[in-house]
C-alpha positions as CSV (number, residue, x, y, z in Angstrom):
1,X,0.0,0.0,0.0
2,X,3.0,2.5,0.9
3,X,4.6,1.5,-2.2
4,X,1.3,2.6,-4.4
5,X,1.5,6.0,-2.3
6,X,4.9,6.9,-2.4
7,X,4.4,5.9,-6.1
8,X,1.7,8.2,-6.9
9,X,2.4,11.2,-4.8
10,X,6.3,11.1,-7.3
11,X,4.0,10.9,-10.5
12,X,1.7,13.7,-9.4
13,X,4.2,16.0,-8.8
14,X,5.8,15.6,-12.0
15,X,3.0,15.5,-13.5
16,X,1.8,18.9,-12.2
17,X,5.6,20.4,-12.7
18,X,5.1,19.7,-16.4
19,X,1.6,21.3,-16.5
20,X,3.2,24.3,-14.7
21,X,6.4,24.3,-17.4
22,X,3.1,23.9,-20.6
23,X,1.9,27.8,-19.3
24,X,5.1,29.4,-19.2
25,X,8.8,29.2,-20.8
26,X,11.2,27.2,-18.4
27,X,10.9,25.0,-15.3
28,X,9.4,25.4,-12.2
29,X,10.7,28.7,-10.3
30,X,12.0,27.8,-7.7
31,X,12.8,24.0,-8.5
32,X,11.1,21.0,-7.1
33,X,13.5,18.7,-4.8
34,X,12.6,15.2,-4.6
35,X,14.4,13.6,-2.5
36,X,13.9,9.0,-3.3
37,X,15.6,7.7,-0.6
38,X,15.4,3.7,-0.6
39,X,14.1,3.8,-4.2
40,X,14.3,0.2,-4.9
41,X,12.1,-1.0,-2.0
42,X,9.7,1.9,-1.0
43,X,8.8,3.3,-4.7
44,X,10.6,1.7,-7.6
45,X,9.7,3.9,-10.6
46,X,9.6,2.0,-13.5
47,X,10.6,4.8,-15.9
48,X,13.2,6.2,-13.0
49,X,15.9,6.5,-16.0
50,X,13.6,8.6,-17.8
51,X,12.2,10.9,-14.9
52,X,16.0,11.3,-14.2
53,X,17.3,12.6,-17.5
54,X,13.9,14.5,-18.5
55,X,13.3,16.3,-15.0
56,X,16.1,18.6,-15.0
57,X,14.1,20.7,-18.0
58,X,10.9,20.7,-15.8
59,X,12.6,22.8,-13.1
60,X,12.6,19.4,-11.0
61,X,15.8,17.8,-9.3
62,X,15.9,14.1,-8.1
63,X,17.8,13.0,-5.5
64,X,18.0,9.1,-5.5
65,X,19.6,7.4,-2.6
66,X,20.9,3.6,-2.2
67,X,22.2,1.0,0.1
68,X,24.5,-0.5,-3.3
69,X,25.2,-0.4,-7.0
70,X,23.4,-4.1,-6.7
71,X,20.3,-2.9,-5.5
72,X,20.3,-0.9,-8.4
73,X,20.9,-4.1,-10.2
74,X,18.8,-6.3,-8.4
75,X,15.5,-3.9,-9.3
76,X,16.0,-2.7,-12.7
77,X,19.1,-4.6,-14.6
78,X,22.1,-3.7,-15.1
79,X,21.1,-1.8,-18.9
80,X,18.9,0.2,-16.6
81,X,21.4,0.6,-13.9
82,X,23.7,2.0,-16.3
83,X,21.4,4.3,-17.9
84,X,20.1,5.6,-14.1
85,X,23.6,6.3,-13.1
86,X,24.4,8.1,-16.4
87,X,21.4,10.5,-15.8
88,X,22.2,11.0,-12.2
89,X,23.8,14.5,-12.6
90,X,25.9,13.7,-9.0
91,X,26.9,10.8,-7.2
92,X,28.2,9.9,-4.2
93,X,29.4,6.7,-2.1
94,X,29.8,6.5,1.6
95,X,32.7,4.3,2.2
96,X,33.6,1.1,3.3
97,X,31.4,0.4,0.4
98,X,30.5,-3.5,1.7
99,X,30.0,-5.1,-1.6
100,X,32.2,-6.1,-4.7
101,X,29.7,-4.6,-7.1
102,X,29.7,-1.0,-6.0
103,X,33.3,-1.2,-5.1
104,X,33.9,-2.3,-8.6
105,X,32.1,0.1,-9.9
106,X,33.9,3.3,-8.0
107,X,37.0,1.7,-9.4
108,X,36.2,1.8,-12.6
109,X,34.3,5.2,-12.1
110,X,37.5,6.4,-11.4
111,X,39.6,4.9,-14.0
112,X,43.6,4.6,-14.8
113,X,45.8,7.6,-14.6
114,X,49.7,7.2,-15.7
115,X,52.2,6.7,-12.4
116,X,56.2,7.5,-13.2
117,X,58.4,5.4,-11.5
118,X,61.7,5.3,-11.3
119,X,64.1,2.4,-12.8
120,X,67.4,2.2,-12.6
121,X,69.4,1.0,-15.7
122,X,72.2,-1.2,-14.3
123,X,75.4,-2.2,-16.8
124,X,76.0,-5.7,-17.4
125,X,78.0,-7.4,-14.9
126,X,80.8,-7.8,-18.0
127,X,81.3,-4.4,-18.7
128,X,82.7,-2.2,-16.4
129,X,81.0,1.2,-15.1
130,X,82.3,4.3,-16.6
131,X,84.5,5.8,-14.3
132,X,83.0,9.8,-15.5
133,X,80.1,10.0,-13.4
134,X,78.4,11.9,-16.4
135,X,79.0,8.9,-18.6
136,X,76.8,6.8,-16.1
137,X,73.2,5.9,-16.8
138,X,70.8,8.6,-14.1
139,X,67.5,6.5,-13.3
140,X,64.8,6.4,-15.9
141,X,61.1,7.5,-15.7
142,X,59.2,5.1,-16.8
143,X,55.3,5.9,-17.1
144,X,52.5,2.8,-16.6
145,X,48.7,2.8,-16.4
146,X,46.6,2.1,-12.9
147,X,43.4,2.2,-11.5
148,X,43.3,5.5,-9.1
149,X,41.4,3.5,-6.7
150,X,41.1,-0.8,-6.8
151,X,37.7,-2.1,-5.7
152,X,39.3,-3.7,-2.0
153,X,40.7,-0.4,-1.5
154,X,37.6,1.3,-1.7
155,X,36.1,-1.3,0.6
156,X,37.7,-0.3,3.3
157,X,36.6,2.5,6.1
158,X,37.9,5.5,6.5
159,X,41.1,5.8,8.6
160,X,40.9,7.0,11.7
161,X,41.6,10.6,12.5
């Protein structure tokens, strides 16, 4: 019954936000806040990747809020998932994040950047070393991708202060 509530007070608010928006130019003034918290078991909109990427140009804003990337998963798919998270203009994750899925997914959020490290270039043990020291190999920079972040990493809680 909550479900069917929850539901229906969402729709009617868009709803009336886009009748508002049909009698004048622009979105509301000032814009609707909806606030979903525990979408996937209190209200799950079927068309929530739709509401989230058309809102915005209704003057409404929708805040979605969620225990894990898998609940996400679990309600919709992961196509849908993917297309929710795409339309979500922010997002944010609380950490330790508990399970594989969304650590995964902050990893991979936040990609590979290059890391220089330093190598040393030693001569072969038959030759000998130059004895000008401007002759002899300096340490090399050598550049290599790696995730910013790996999911086990993200797993964990913050460190104390």
């Amino acid at each position: 019954m909550i479900v069917a509530l929850v539901t229906a007070i969402y729709e009617a608010a868009i709803y009336e936000a886009a009748i508002v928006k049909g009698r004048r130019s622009g979105g509301l003034d000032p814009w609707l806040l909806i606030m979903m918290d525990e979408v996937a078991n209190i209200a799950p909109v079927r068309n929530l990747a739709s509401w989230l990427s058309q809102c915005g140009e209704h003057g409404i804003v929708i805040a979605t809020i969620w225990q894990s990337i898998a609940q996400i998963d679990q309600r919709y798919g992961r196509a849908a998932r993917d297309a929710i998270c795409a339309a979500s203009t922010a997002q944010r994750f609380i950490p330790p994040l508990a399970e594989p899925t969304t650590a995964g997914y902050v990893s991979e959020l936040l990609g590979e950047e290059l890391v220089a490290t330093d190598v040393e270039h030693r001569p072969a043990e038959d030759r000998p070393r130059p004895s000008n020291p401007r002759l002899q190999r300096s340490p090399a920079r050598s550049r290599a991708r790696t995730r910013v972040v790996r999911g086990p990493t993200v797993r964990q809680p913050y460190p104390a202060a």
